[in-house]
N, CA and C atoms as a LAMMPS dump frame, in Angstrom:
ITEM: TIMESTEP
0
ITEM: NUMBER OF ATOMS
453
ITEM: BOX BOUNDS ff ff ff
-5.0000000000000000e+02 5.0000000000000000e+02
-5.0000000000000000e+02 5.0000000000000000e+02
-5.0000000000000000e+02 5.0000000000000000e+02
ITEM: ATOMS id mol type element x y z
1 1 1 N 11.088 -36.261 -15.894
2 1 2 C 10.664 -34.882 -15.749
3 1 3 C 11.568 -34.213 -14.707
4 2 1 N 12.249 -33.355 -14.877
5 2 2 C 12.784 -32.62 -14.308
6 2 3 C 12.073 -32.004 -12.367
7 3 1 N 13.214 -32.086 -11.34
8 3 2 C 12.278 -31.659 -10.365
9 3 3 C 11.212 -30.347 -10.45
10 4 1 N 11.793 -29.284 -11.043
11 4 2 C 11.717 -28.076 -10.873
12 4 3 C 9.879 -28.059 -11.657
13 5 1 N 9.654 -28.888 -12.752
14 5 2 C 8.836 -29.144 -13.412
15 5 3 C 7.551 -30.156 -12.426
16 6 1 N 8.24 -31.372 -11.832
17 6 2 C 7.131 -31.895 -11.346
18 6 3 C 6.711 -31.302 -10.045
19 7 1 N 7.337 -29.958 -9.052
20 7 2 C 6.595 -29.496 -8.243
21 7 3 C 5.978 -28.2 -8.483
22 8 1 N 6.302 -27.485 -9.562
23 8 2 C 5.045 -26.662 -10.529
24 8 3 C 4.067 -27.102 -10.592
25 9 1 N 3.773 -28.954 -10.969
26 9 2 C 2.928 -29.111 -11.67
27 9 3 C 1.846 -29.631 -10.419
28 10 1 N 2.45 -30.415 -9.465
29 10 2 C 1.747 -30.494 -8.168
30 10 3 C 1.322 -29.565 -7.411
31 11 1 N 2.303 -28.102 -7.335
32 11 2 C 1.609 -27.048 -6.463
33 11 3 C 0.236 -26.125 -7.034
34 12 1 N 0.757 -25.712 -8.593
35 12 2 C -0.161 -25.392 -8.981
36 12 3 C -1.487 -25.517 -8.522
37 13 1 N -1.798 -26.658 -9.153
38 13 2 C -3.366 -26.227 -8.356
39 13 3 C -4.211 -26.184 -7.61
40 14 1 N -3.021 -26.535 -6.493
41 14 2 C -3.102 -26.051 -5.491
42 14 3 C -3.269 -24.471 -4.634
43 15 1 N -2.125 -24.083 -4.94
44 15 2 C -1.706 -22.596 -4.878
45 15 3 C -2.449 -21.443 -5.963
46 16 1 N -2.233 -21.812 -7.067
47 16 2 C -3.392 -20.818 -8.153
48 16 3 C -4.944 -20.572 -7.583
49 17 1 N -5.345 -21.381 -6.798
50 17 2 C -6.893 -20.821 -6.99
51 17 3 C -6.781 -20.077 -5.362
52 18 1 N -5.846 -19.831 -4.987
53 18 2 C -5.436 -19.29 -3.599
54 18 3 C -4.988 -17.797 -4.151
55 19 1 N -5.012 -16.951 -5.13
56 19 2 C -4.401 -15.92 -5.724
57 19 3 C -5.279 -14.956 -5.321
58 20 1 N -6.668 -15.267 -5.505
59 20 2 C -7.663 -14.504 -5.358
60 20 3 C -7.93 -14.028 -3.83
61 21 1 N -7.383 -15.082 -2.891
62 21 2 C -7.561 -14.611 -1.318
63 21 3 C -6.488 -13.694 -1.219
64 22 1 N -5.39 -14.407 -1.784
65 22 2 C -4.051 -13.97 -0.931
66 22 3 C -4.514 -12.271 -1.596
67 23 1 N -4.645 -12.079 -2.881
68 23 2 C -4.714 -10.511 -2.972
69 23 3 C -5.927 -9.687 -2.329
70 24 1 N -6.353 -10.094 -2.06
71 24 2 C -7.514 -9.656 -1.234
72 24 3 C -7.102 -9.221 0.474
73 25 1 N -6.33 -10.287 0.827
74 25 2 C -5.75 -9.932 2.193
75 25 3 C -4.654 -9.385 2.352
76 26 1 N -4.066 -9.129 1.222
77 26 2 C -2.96 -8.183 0.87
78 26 3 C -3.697 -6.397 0.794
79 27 1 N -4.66 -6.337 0.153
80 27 2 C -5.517 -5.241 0.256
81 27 3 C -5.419 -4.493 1.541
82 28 1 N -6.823 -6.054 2.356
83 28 2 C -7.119 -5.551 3.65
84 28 3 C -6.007 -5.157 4.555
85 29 1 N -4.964 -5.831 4.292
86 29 2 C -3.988 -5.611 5.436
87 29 3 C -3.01 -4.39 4.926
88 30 1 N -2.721 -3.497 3.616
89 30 2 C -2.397 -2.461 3.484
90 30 3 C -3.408 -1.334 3.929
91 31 1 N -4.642 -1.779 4.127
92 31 2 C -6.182 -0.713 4.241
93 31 3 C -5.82 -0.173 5.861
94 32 1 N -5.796 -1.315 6.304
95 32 2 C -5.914 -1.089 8.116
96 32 3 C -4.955 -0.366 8.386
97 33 1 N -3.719 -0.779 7.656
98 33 2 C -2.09 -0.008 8.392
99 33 3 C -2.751 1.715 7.806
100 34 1 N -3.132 1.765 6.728
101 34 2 C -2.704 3.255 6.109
102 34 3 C -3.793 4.095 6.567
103 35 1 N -5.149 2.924 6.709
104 35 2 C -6.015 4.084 7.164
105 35 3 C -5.78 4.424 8.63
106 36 1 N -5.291 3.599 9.2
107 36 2 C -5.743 3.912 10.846
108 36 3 C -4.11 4.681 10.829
109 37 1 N -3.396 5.312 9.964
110 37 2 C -2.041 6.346 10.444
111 37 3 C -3.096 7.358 9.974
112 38 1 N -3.432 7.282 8.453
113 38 2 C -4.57 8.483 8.2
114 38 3 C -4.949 9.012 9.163
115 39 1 N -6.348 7.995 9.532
116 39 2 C -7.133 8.742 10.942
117 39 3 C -6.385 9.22 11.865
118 40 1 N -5.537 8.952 11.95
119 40 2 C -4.495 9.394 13.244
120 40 3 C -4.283 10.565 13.196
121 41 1 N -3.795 10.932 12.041
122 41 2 C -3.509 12.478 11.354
123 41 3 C -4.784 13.015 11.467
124 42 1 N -5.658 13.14 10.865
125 42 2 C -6.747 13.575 10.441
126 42 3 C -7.327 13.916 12.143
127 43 1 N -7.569 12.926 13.042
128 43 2 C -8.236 13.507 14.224
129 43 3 C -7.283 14.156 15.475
130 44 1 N -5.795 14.158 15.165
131 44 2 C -4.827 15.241 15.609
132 44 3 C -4.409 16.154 14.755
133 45 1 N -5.041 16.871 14.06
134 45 2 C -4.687 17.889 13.034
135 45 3 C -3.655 18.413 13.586
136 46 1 N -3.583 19.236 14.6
137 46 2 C -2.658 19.993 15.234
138 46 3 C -1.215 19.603 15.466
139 47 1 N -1.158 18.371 15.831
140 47 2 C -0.21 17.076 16.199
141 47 3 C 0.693 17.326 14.849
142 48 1 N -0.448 16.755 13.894
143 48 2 C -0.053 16.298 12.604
144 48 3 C 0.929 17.67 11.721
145 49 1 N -0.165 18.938 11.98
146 49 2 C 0.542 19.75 11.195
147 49 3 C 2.012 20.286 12.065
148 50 1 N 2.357 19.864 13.003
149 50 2 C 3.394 20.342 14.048
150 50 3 C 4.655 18.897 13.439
151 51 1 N 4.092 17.701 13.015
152 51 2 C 5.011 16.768 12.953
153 51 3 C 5.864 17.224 11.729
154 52 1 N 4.75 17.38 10.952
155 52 2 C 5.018 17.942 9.129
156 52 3 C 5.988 18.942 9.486
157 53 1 N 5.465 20.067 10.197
158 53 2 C 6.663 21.022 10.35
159 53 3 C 7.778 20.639 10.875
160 54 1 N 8.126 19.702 12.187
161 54 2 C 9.5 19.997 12.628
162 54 3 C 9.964 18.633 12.498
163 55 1 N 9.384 17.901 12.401
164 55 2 C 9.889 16.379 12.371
165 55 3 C 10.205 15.415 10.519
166 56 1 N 9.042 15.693 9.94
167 56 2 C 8.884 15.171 8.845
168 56 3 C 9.503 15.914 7.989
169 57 1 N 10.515 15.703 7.046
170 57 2 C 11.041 16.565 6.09
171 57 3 C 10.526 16.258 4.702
172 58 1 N 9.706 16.582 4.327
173 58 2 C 9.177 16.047 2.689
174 58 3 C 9.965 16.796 2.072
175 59 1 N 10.147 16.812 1.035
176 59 2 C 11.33 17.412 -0.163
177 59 3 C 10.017 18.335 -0.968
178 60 1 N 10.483 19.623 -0.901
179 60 2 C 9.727 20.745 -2.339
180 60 3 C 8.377 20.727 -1.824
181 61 1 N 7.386 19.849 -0.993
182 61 2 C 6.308 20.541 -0.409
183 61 3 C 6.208 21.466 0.706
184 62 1 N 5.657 22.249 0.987
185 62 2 C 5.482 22.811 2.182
186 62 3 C 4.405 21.882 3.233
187 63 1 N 4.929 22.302 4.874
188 63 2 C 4.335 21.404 5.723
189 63 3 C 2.893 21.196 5.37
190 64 1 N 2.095 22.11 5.19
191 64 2 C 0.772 22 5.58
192 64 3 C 0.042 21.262 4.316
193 65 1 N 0.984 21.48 3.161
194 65 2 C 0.347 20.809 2.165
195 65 3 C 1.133 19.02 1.884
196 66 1 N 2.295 19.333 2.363
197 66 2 C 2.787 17.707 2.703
198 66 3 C 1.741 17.039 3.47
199 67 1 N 1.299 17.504 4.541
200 67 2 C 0.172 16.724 5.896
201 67 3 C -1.447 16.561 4.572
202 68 1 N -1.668 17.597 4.197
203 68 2 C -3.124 17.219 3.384
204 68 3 C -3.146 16.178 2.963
205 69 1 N -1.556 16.197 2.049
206 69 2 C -1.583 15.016 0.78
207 69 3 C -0.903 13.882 1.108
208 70 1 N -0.462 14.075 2.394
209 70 2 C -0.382 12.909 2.949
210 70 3 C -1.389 11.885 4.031
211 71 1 N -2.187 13.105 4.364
212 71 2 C -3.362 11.877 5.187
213 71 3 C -4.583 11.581 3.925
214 72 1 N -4.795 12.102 3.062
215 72 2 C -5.766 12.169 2.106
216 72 3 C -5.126 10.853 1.092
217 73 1 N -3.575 10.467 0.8
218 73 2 C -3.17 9.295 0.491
219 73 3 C -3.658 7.979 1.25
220 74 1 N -3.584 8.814 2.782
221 74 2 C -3.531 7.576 3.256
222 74 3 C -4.919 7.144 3.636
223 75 1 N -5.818 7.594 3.376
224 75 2 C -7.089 7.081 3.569
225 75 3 C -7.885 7.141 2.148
226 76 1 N -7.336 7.566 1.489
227 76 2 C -8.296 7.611 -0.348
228 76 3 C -7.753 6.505 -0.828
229 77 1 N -6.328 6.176 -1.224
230 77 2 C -6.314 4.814 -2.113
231 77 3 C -6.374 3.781 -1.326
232 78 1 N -5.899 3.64 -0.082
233 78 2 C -6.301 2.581 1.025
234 78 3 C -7.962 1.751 0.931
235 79 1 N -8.836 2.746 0.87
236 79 2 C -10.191 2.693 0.53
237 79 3 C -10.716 2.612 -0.941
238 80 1 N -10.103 2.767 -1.766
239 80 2 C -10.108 1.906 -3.089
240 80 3 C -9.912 1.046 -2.953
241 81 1 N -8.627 0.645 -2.175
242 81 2 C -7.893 -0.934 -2.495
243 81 3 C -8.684 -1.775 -1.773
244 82 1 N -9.589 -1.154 -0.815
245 82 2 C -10.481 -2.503 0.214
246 82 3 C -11.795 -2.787 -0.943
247 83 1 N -12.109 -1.683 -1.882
248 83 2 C -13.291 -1.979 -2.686
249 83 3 C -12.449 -2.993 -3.822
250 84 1 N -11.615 -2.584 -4.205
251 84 2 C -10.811 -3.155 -5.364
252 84 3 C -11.02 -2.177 -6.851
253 85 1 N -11.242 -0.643 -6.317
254 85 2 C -11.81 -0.175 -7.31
255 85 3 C -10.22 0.698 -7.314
256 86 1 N -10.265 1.394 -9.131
257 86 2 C -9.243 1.356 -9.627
258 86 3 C -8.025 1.104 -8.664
259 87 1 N -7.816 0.058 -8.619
260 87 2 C -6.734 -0.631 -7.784
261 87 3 C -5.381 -0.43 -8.707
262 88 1 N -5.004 -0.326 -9.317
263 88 2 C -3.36 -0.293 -10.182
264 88 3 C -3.064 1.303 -9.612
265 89 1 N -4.245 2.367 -10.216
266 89 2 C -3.923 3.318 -9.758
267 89 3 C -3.783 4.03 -8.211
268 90 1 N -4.873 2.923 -7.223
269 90 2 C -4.821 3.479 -6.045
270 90 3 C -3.27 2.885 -5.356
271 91 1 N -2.806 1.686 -6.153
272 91 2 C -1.365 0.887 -5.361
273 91 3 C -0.548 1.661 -5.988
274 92 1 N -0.251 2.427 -6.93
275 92 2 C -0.033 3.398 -7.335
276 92 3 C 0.598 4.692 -6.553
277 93 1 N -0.318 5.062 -6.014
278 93 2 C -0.506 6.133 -5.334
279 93 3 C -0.315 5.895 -3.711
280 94 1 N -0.725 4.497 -3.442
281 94 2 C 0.158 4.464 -1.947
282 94 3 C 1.666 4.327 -1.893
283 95 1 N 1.977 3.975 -3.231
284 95 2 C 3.238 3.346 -3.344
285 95 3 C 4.17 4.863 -3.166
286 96 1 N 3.619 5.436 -3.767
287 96 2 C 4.543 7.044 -3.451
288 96 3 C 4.111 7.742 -2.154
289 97 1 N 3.051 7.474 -1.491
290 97 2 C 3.009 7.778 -0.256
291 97 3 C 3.614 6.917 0.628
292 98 1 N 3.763 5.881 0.428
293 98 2 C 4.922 4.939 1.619
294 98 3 C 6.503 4.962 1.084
295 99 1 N 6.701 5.556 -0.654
296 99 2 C 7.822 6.138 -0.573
297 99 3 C 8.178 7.463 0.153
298 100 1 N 7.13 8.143 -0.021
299 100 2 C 7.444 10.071 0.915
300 100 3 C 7.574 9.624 2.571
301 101 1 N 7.158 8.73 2.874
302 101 2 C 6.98 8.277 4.18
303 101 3 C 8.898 8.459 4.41
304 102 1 N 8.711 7.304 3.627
305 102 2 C 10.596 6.864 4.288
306 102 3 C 11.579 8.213 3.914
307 103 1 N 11.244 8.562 2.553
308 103 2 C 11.977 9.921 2.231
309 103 3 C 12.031 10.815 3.668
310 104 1 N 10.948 11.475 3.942
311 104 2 C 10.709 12.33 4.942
312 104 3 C 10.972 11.869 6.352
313 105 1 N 11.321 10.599 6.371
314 105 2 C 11.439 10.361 7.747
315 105 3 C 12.725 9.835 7.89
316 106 1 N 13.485 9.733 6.546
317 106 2 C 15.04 8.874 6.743
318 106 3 C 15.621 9.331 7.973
319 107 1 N 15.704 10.428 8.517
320 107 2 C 17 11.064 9.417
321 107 3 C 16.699 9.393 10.85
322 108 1 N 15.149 9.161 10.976
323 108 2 C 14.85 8.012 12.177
324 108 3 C 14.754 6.691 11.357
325 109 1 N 14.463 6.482 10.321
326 109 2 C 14.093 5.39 9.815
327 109 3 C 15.783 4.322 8.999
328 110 1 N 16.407 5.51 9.029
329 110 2 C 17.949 5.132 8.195
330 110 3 C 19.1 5.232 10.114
331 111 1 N 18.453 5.506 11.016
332 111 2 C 19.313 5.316 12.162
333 111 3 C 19.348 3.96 12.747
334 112 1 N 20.37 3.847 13.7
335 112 2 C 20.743 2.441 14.311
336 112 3 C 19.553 2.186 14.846
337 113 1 N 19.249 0.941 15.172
338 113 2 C 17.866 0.68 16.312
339 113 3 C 16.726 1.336 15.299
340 114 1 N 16.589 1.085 14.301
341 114 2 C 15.213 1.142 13.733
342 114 3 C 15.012 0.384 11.955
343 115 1 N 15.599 -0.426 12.219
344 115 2 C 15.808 -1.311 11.327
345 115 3 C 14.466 -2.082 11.293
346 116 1 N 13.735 -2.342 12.218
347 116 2 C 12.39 -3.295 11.537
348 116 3 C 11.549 -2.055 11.493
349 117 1 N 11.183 -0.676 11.577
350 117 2 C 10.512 0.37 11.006
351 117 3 C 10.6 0.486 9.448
352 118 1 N 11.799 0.393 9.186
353 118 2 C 12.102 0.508 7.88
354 118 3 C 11.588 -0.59 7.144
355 119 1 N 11.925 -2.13 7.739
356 119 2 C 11.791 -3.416 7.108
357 119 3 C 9.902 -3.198 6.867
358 120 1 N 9.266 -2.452 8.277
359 120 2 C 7.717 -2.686 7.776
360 120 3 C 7.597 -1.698 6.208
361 121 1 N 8.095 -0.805 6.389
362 121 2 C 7.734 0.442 4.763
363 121 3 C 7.847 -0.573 3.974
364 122 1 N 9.249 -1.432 3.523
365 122 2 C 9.466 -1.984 3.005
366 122 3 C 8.932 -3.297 2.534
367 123 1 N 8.33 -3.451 3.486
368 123 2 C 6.999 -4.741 3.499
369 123 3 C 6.194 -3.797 2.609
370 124 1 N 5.35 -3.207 2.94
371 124 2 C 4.585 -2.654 2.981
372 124 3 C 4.425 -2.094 1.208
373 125 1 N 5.519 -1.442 1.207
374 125 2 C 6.454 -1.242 -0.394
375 125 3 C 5.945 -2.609 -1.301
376 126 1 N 6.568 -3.886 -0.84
377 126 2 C 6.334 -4.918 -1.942
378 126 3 C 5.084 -5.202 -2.022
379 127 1 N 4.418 -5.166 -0.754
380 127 2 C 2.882 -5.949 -1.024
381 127 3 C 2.374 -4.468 -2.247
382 128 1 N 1.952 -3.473 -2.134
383 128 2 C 1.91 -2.554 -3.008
384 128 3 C 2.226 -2.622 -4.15
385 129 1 N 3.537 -2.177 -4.191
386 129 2 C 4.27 -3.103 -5.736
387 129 3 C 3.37 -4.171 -6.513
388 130 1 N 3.139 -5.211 -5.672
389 130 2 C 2.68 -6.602 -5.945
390 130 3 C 1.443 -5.986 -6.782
391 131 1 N 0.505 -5.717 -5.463
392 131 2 C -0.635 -5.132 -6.578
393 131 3 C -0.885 -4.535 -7.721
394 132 1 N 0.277 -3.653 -7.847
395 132 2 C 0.26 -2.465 -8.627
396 132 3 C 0.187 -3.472 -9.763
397 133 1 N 1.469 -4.881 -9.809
398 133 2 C 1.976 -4.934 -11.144
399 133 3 C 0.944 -6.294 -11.32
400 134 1 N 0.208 -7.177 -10.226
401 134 2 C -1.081 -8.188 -10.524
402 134 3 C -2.283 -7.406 -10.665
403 135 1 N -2.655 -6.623 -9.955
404 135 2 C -3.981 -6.097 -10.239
405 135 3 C -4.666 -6.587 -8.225
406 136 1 N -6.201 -6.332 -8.545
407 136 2 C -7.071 -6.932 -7.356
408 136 3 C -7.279 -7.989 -7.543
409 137 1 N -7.454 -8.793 -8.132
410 137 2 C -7.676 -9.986 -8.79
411 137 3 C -9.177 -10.343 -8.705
412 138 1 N -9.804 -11.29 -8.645
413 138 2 C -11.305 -11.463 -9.395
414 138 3 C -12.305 -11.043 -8.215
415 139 1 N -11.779 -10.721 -6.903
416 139 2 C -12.675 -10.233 -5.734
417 139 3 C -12.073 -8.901 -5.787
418 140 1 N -12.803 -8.238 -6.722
419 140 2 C -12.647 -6.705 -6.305
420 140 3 C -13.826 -6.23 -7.788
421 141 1 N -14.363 -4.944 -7.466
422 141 2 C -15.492 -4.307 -8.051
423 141 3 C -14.452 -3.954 -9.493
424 142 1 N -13.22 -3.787 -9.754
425 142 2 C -12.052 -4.005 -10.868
426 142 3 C -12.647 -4.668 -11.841
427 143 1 N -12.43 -6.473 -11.242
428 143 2 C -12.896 -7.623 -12.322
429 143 3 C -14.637 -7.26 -12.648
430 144 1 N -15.562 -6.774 -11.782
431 144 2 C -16.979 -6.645 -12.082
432 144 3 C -16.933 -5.79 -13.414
433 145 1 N -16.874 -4.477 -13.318
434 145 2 C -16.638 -3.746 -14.55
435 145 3 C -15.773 -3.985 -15.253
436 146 1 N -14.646 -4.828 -15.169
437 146 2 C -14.04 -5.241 -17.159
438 146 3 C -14.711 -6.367 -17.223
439 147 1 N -15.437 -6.911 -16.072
440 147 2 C -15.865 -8.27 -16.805
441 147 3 C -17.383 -7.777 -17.447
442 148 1 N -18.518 -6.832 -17.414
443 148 2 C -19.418 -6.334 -17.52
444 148 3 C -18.949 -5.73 -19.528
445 149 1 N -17.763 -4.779 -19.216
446 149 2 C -17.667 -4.125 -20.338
447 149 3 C -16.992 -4.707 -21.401
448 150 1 N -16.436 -5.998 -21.331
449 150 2 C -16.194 -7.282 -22.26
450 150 3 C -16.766 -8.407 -22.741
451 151 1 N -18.313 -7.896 -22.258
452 151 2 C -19.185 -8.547 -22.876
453 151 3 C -20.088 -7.803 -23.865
């Protein structure tokens, strides 16, 4: 048997019934980062709508509606993804809010000396991704209702 074959066959099942945590703490740990920048925004409004204006450059929105739809990203699908409810669409939807992130912030995030800022989006980017294209997996209110409406 080939190596590549007999440590598939040993990790497996090992690692497979571990799918269900790991996406789960992939959730929680996109929930905490996005909600607690959310709240951040949300309880410095003033802050926030001053950053949007002179700091943050979003492309074709205007400031005040860049800041809405950007703290309302960051605390609406964040809070899906901790229920596990429509999860494809809420990883979805962070996924273009942690893309507008880097868009709007390249001029600091694309400069010297901020190379692990970028590396976190970019974290942050795949675990997202990940979800988008696995799902919540069987601990999330997701699997309850298709498993309910496939019977």
């Amino acid at each position: 048997m080939p190596l590549i074959k007999r440590l598939t066959t040993l990790l497996d099942p090992l690692l497979v019934p571990l799918q269900p945590l790991v996406l789960l703490l992939a959730r929680l740990y996109l929930a905490k980062v996005f909600i607690a920048s959310g709240w951040l925004k949300l309880t410095n409004w003033s802050q926030t709508l001053d950053l949007f204006t002179s700091e943050y450059h979003v492309p074709v929105l205007p400031p005040m509606i860049a800041a809405v739809a950007g703290t309302f990203g960051e605390l609406v699908f964040p809070s899906l993804l901790v229920l596990g409810l429509f999860s494809r669409p809420a990883a979805v939807g962070l996924f273009f809010v942690n893309a507008m992130a880097v868009i709007s912030y390249r001029d600091v995030l694309f400069s010297e000396g901020f190379e692990a800022a970028l590396g976190q989006h970019v974290l942050w980017g795949c675990l997202i991704a990940g979800l988008a294209v696995f799902g919540s997996g069987v601990l999330s209110v997701d699997r309850l209702i298709v498993g309910r409406s496939s019977r």
